[in-house]
Structures are given as structure tokens and as C-alpha cells.
N, C-alpha and C positions, 0 to 999 in steps of 0.2 A: 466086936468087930475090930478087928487091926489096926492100927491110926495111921501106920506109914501107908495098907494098901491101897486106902481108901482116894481117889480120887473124886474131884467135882468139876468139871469142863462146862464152859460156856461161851455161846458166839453173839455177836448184834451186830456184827459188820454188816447185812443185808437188811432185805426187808423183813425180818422172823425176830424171834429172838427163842434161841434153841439152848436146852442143858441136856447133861448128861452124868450118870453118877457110877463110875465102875470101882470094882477090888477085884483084884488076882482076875483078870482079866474075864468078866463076868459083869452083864450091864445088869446095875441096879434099877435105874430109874431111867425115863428117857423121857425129852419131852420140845417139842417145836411148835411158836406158835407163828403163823404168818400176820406182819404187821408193819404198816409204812412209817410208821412212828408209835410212842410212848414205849419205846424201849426199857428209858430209865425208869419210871415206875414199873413196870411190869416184873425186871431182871429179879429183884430180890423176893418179890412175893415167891415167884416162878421155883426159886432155888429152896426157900423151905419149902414148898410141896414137894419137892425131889427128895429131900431129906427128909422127912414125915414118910413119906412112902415107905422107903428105905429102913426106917425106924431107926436114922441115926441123926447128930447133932453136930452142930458146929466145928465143935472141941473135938469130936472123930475124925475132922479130915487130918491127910497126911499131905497131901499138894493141890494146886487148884491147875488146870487148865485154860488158856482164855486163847480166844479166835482173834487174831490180831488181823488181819485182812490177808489182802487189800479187800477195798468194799468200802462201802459209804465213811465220812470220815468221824462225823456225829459218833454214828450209831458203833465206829472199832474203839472210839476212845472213851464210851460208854463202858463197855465189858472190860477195857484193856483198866482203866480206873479202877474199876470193882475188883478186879484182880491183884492191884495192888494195894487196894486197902484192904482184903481181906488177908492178903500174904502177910499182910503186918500187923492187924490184929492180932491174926491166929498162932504168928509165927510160924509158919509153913513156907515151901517155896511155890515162886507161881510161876510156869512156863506159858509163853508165848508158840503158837502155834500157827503157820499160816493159812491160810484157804485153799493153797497150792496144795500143801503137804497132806490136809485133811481129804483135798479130793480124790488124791493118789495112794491115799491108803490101801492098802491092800492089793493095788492093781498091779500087773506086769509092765517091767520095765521093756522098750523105750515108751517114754507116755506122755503128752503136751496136756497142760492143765489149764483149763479157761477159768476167766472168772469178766464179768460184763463191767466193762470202763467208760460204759455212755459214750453219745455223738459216736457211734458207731467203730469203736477201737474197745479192744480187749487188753487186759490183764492178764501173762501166759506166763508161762514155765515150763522147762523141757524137763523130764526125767528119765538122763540115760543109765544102763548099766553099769558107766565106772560112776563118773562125777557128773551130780544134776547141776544144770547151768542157769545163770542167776536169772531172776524172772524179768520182765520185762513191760510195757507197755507197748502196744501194736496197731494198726490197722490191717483189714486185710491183704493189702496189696502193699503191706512192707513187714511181710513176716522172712526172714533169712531162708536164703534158698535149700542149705543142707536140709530144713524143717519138710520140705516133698521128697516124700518118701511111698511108696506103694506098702500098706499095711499099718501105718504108727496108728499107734490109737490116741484117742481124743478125749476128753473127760471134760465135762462141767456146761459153762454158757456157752450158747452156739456150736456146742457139737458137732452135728451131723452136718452143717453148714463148715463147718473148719477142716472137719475129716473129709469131705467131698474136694475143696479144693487143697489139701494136701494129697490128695490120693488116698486117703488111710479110709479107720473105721473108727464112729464114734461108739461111746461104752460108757455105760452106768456107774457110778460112784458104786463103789465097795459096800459101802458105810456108810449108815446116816453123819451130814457134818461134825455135829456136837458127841456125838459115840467116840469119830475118829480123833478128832481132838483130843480126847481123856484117852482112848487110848493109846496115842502117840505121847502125852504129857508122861504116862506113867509107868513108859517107856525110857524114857530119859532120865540119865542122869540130874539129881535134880540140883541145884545151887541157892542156897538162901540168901542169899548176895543180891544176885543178878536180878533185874525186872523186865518183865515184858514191857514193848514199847511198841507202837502200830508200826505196821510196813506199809508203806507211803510212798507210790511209784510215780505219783505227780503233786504238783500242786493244788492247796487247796483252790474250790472255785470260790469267785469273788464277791461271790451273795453268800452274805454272813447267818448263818441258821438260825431258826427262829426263837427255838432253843439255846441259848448258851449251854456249850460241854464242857464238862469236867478238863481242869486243866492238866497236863503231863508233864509231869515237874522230871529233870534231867535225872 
């Protein structure tokens, strides 16, 4: 098997914890499991069953993908960690990926990306046909007026609820998350350099998690 084609994507920003294993744009392995926690233990069993499946190893990947958010802050810095210690182990590179980017995969541009920001405010992004505009934190009654429009489509948390009062229509994810990930990672130009780092549209909240997370070193 290739070693540059082979990618391995993974997310825990939410409540799951999802992988995914593609080459030459062909999913090898796929796998999402729903879960409000044990993230951390679960991630690296979860990834050699992907690779067993696959009947590959370690030493065959050629880049890793990781779900950097926004989304729980635990469970982004969970995956985004594992990503860079595997990037250094293996010596590979590991791209950062957003939840915006994964929802919009494959979808038609102009497109708003939801993703759920608790206490009733969202995590959005707009993706138009020249230049997508940077994501944001919202409520619904302080989304930018250019955003009503008759027809945008809608994607991700709260949907059909967003696209009603935009005017538009909401629409189904392309792509399972962790699919779109790897194959957005292995799309890209990759840098061995660079690390992924979570996208962090607010502050953390002030209750300390129960768990202690892996720390993010600059």
C-alpha cells in the first residue's frame, strides 16, 4: 500500500468519537462511535481496528487528519494531541481540519455551516463562491443581515430551524464527518512543520473538567 496515499482522519470534538482511513481517494475503513465521554481511551483502540481492517500499520501511513472543532473543548484537544504525537512519532505531517470545512464538504457553494455552541448560540461559517468568511459565534437574532437570503442552504446543528429563518433550505452533510476530514487532509498540501491547533471561537467555561486534557504546547 502507498505510504504517501494512505491517510487516517479522526474527530472527538462532539459527543462520538469517529475515524476514517482513505488512499487515492477510496474509503478504507470507517467508523463513528456515539459517546458523551471516554473519548481518550476509546481513540487509539478505535484506530488500530481501522488499520487491522485495512490490513495496514502504523509505519504505512503517509499523513494523519484531525477534527480540530469548534466543539467540546476536552474532547478537540483529545484528537488534536493524538495528532500530534502521532505526527512525531511517525514523522508524517498532520493537518487540522475544521467542522465547518468537514460539513461543507462536497456541498454547493453559497453554504452557512452550523455546528451547536450551547445556551442557545451557534458556531457558523458562511461558504461563498469567491472567499469563505471567517466563522463566527452567533445567536439567532444576531446573525448579519446580508446572511437572509431566499434559497442559502443550511448544513449541520439546527438546520432546518436556521434555514427557516434565513429564508433558505437546510441539506444533509455530503459526507460522513471523519470521511470528510481525510479527505479534505489528503487533499492538501501537506507541511511537516506546521501542527494542528483547536479552533476556539470562545472561552473556555469556568468548570474545570473532570478529566484533565492533554496539554497544547505552542
Amino acid at each position: 500500500m502507498p505510504h504517501d496515499d494512505l491517510t487516517l482522519a479522526f474527530d472527538t470534538s462532539a459527543a462520538h468519537c469517529a475515524a476514517a482511513l482513505v488512499s487515492g481517494g477510496q474509503v478504507l475503513a470507517h467508523r463513528s462511535e456515539e459517546m458523551a465521554r471516554g473519548q481518550a481511551e476509546r481513540l487509539f483502540p478505535l484506530l488500530e481496528e481501522l488499520l487491522a481492517e485495512a490490513g495496514a500499520g502504523w509505519k504505512d501511513l503517509g499523513r494523519i487528519g484531525v477534527g480540530i472543532g469548534p466543539g467540546n473543548f476536552t474532547g478537540t484537544r483529545i484528537s488534536v494531541s493524538a495528532a500530534r504525537g502521532l505526527a512525531l512519532s511517525l514523522e508524517i505531517p498532520a493537518l487540522g481540519v475544521s467542522t465547518f470545512e468537514a460539513l461543507a464538504h462536497g456541498l454547493p457553494r453559497p453554504l452557512i455551516a452550523s455546528v451547536d455552541a450551547r445556551a442557545g448560540r451557534l458556531y457558523l461559517q458562511r461558504f461563498a463562491d469567491g472567499a469563505d468568511e471567517p466563522p463566527m459565534l452567533a445567536s439567532s437574532d444576531s446573525l448579519p443581515s446580508d446572511w437572509f437570503a431566499p434559497g442559502v442552504r443550511v448544513v449541520g446543528h439546527a438546520a432546518p430551524e436556521l434555514a427557516a429563518l434565513l429564508g433558505g433550505q437546510p441539506v444533509p452533510a455530503a459526507v460522513p464527518l471523519a470521511r470528510a476530514i481525510a479527505a479534505i487532509a489528503a487533499s492538501r498540501t501537506a507541511d511537516r512543520a506546521a501542527r494542528p491547533a483547536p479552533l476556539y471561537l470562545r472561552p473556555a467555561d469556568a468548570a474545570p473538567p473532570r478529566d484533565s486534557a492533554p496539554v497544547i504546547l505552542p
